[in-house]
N, C-alpha and C positions, 0 to 999 in steps of 0.2 A: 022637626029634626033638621031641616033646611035651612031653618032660620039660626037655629044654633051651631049647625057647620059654618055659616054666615059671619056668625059674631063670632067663631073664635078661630076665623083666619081674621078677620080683622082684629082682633086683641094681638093674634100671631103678627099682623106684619105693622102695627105701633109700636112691639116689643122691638121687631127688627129696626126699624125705625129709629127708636129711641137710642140702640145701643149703635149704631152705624157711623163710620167714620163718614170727615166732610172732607172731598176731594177736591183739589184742583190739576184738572186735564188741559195744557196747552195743545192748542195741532192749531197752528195759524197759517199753514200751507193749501193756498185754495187747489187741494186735487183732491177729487171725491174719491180715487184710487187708494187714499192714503188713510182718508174718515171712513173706507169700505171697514177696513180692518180693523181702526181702532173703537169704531162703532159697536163691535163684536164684547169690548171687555167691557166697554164701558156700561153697557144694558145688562150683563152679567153684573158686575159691581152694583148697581142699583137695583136690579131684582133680589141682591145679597143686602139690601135695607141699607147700605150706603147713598148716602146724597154726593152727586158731582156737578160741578160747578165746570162749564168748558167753554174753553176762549177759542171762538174758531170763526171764521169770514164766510164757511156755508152754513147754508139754509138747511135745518135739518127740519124735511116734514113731518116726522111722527116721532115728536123726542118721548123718551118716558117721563113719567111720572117723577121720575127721584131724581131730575136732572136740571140746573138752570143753564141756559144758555147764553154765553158772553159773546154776542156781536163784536167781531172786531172789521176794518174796510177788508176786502178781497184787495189789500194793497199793494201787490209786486209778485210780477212773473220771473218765473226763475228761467223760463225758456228767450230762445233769440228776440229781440227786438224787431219792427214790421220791418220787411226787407230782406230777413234772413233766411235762406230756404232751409225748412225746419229739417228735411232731408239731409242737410250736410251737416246736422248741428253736432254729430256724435263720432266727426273724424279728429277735432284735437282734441287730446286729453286733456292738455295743459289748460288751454280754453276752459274746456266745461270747468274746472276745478277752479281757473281764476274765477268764472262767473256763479259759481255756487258762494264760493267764499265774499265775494261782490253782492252778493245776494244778501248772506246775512250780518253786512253790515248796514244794508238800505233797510233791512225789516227792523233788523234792531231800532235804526233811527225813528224811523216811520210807527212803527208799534209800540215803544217806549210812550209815546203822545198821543198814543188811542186814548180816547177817556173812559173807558174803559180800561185799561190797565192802571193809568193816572188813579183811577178811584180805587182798587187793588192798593196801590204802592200805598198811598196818602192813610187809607182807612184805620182807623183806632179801634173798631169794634169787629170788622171781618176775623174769623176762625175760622183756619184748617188741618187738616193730621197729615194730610200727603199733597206731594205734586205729582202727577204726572207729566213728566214734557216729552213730546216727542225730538224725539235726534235728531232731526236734520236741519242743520244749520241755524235753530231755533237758542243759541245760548244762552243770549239774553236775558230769557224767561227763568234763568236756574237764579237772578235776585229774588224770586218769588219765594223761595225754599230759604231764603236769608232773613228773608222782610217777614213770614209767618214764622219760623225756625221750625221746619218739617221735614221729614228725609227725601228723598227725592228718586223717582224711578226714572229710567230713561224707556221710552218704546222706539224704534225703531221698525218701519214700515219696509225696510229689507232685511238683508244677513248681517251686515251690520259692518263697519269701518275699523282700521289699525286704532285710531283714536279713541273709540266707544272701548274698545277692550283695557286702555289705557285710566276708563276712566275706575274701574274697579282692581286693575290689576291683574287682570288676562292674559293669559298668553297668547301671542298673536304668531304661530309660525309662519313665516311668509316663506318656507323654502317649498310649501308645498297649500297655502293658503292663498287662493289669487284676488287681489283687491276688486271689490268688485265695479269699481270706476275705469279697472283696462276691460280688454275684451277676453281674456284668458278664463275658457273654461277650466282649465287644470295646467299645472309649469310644467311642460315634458322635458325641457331644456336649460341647458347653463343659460343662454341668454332669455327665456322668459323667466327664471329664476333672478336672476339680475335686474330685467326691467323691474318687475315686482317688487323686489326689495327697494330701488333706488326708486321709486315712484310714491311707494308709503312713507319713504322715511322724508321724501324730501315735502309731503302734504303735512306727514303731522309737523316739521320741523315749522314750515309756514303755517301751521293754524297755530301752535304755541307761539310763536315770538314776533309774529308779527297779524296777523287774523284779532288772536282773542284780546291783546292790548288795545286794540282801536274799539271792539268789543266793549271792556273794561271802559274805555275813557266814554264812552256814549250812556253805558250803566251810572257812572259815578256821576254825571250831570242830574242824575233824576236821583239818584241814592249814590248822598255823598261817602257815607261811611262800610257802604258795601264791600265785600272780599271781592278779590280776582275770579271771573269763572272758572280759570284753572283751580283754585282752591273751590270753589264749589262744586265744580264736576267728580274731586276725588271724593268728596263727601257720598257720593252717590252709593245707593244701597242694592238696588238694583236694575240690572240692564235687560230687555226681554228684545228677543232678535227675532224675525218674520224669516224660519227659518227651521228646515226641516232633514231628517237625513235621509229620506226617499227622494231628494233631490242635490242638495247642497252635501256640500265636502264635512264630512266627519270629522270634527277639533275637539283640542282639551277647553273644557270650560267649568270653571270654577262654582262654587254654589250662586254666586250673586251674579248668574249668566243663565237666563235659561230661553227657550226655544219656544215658539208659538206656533209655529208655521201651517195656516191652513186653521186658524180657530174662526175664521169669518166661515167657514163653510158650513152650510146647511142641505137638510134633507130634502129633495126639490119640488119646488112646485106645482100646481095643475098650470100648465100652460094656456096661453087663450088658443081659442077654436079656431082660428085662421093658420098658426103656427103648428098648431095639433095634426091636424089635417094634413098643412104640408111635409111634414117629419111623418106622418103615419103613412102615406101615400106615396113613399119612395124605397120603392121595392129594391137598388142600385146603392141606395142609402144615401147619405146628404154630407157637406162640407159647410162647416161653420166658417165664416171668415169675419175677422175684428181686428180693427187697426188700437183699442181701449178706446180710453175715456177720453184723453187731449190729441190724439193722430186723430184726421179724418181719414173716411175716405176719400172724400169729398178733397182732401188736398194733395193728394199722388198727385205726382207728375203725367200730363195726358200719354207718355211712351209707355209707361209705367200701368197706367189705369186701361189703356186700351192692350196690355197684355193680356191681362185679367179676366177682361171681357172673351176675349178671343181664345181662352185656355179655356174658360166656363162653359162656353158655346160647343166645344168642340167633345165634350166630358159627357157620360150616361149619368151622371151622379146631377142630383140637385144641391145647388147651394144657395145657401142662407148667409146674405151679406148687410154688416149692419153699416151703411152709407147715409151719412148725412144730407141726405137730398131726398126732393118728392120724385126728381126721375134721374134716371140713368141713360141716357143716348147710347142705343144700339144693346140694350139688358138684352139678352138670350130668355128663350121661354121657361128654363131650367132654373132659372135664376129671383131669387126673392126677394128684394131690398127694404129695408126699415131704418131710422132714425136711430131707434133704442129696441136693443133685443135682452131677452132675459135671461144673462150668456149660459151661469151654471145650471140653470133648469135644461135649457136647451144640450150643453154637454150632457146632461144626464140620461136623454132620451136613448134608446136602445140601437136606431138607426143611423147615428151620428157617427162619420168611420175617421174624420180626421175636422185636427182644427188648424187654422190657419191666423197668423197671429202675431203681435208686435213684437211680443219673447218678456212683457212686464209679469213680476213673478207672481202677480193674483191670477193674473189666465194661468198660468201655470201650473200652479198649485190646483185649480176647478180642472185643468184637464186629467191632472194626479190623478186626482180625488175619485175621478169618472173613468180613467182608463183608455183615453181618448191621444193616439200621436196628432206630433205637432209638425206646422213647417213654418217657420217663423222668419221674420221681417225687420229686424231689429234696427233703432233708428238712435236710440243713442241712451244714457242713464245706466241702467244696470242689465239693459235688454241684449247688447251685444254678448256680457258675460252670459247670462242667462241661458242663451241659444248654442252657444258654445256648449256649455253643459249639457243641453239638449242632447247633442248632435253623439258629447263623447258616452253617453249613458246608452243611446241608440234609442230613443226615443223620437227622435224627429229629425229634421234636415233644416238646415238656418241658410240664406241666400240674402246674401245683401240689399238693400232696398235699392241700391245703384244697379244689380247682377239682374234685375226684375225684366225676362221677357218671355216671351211665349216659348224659347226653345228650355230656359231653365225651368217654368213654370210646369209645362208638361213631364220631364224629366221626371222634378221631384214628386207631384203629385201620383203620377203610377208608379215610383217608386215606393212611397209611403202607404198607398192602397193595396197593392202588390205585393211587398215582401212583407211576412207573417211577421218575422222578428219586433217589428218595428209594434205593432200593435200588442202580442204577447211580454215587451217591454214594460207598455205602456199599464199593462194591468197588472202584470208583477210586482211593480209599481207604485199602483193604485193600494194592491194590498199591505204592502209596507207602509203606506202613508197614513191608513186608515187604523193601524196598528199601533194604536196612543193605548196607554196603561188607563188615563181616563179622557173622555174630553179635552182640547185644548184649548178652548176658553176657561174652561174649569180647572184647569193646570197655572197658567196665569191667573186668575185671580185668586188664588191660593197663596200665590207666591206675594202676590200683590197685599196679602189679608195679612199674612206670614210677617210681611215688613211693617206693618202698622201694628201688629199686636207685639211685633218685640221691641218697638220704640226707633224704628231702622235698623234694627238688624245688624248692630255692630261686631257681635261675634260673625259676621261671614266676614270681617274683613279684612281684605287679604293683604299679609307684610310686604308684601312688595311695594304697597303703595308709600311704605316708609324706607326706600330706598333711594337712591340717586341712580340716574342710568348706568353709569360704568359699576356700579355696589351689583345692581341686578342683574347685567351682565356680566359678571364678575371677573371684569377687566381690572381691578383692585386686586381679585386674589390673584387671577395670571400675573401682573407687575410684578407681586410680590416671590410666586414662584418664580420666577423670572429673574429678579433682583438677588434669592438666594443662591439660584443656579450658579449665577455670576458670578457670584461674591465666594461660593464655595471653588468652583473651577478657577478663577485666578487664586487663591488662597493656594489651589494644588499646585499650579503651575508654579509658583514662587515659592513651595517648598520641595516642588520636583526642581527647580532652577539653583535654589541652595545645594544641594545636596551633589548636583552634576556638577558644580563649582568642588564642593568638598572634594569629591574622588577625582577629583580631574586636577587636584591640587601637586605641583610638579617638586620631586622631592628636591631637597638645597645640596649644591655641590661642596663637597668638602675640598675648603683651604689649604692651598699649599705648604702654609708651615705643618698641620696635621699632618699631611702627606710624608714631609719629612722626616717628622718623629718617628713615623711608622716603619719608614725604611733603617733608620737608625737602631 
């Protein structure tokens, strides 16, 4: 009987097999933050008997089975150059937004020439049904969807950009939508409304007309007869956003838009016996503290790092810090440090009363998920939004990584331990998050499956995208009401203007010889 349950899940997964699409997944961004997530659909999709093909510069140690892996270099950091303290990297906007766009103009260069893509572009025999590419500043990759002729999804490892919305047809309200590259957790006012409008319009104005041409002109040296990424981006079928409403701002969003947020999350697991022990043996309960994946802690500034120390020390509560170093000068006996911690297992644990944190939306979402307030630290990307949101949802306290000393650290910390709200937020919270109609890995690849079995999905597409900007904001039809208005009120006024000439018409004096007759 063993043997034939055997053989006919293996006949079951040759059939899946057989019938499965061939995927191409780009993520050429070396942040393991960014492959946490897309990790998640992609082992969903090939346990679904899909085979994926994925071009990525990490090392993944346990790929699946259904998966090839396309080495490309771990070639360009998107963060400051040596010299630049990574502390101040998230005070100009304009900066970060030049340097992301600076960014993918050098990976474009640079990864166009991987031989590994060269062997993609060139090949006569490669087949595929879909791309996957991820959104950020990866455009490039969308000749790949030209060169196989496949529909194209976008993922997105945050909430997602005025531009991504732009590429399906979205509406994007910015009077109450805050970009998430300013620091605005929500617009309260005429001028954060203002900045926010004049900061999106003036990023996508510079990624269309001057960004994706240089784009454009580095694609067409390698594929001369390629379309514009502008036209291949509107091709796109669909967009999936790292984005949820137990956190993020509630929008209109079209079918070819849908939401993942929190699909990398899982059920957690046994902890090692060192960790165990210490999280079970803290009768006061324990503080998580994580700077992620690319912050150390190891690189705070020593004002900054000896707060920390001196706020730990002085606390009933154990904390759990995960520091890139074997020692820590002057650690407190309350105090744990490690390299690498196993964050959502760890949030999961019953005695964990707050987490402390960079404000990137995957800690976030695992504190959701667990019910767990935050005080966060936010240093630049989408971490200052994030914390903002935090703060106005009343979930946690955000303190600028400059603001860092023993007098705000003690502050916030018994404030966030102390007042109930903050953690009855945090699980009220939790319970919305957890409140998917199904799985959201399993939501996304539905959507994902949805768009290969209807050929890309061209009935979701939305007319706008056959607009011109003033047709879609219907500054054409104002003109025209406009124009009639016009045209009808002087038309009144020049027949109210006749008409006051008419009556105002002065009667003709009668001539003296008349005159005479009449007395005659």
């Amino acid at each position: 009987m063993a043997s034939l349950s055997r053989q006919l899940l293996l006949v079951a997964a040759l059939l899946s097999a057989a019938h499965g699409a061939r995927i191409l997944h780009v993520v050429p961004i070396p942040a393991w933050s960014h492959w946490h997530i897309f990790r998640a659909l992609m082992w969903e999709l090939a346990d679904r008997g899909h085979h994926v093909s994925i071009i990525t510069p990490l090392a993944e140690k346990e790929p699946h089975r259904n998966w090839t892996m396309v080495p490309v270099a771990a070639n360009l950091d998107i963060m400051p150059s040596t010299g630049v303290d990574i502390f101040d990297y998230g005070k100009d906007k304009i900066d970060i937004m030049s340097r992301l766009f600076h960014y993918g103009e050098r990976a474009c260069e640079r990864l166009m020439e991987e031989e590994a893509v060269q062997r993609l572009l060139k090949s006569k025999t490669e087949r595929f049904d879909l791309l996957i590419n991820e959104l950020f500043f990866n455009d490039c990759f969308l000749v790949l969807a030209h060169k196989f002729q496949v529909p194209i999804v976008g993922l997105c490892p945050f909430e997602g950009a005025p531009w991504m919305d732009d590429m399906v047809g979205n509406p994007t309200p910015l009077a109450y939508l805050p970009n998430i590259f300013l620091d605005y957790g929500r617009l309260d006012s005429l001028l954060d409304r203002a900045g926010n409008a004049a900061f999106s319009l003036l990023t996508k104005l510079y990624r269309r007309y001057v960004y994706l041409p240089r784009v454009d002109a580095i694609v067409r040296r390698h594929v001369p007869d390629a379309p514009s990424i502008a036209q291949l981006e509107q091709t796109t079928a669909l967009v999936l956003l790292n984005s949820h409403v137990a956190f993020n701002v509630p929008r209109p969003m079209l079918p070819g838009v849908v939401t993942y947020g929190g699909m990398q999350l899982k059920p957690p697991k046994k902890l090692p016996q060192d960790l165990q022990k210490f999280l079970d043996d803290a009768p006061d309960g324990v503080i998580y503290f994580s700077l992620g994946s690319y912050i150390k802690g190891t690189d705070l500034r020593p004002q900054a790092k000896n707060a920390f120390i001196e706020v730990f020390s002085r606390i009933k509560q154990r904390v759990l810090w995960k520091f890139e170093d074997d020692n820590l000068p002057g650690k407190p006996d309350n105090v744990m440090i490690s390299k690498w911690l196993p964050q959502a297992d760890i949030l999961a644990h019953k005695n964990v009363r707050l987490f402390m944190t960079h404000g990137g939306i995957n800690s976030i979402q695992e504190a959701l998920y667990h019910g767990v307030p935050l005080i966060g630290f936010p240093v630049f990307g989408d971490q200052n939004c994030n914390m903002n949101r935090v703060e106005w949802i009343g979930l946690g306290i955000k303190i600028p990584i400059s603001n860092v000393s023993v007098e705000s650290l003690t502050w916030a910390i018994k404030e966030v331990l102390e007042v109930p709200s903050y953690r009855q937020t945090a699980q009220q919270r939790s319970r919305v998050f957890r409140d998917n109609p199904r799985p959201l890995k399993e939501e996304a690849a539905y959507w994902v499956e949805y768009v290969l079995r209807h050929k890309g999905a061209p009935h979701l597409r939305s007319a706008a995208l056959d607009l011109t900007w003033y047709q879609y904001l219907l500054l054409d039809v104002i003109a025209f009401i406009v124009l009639v208005v016009v045209v009808v009120l002087v038309a009144l006024l020049l027949v109210l203007r006749y008409l006051l000439r008419l009556f105002r018409k002065p009667v003709p004096k009668k001539t003296k010889a008349k005159s005479s007759k009449k007395r005659d």
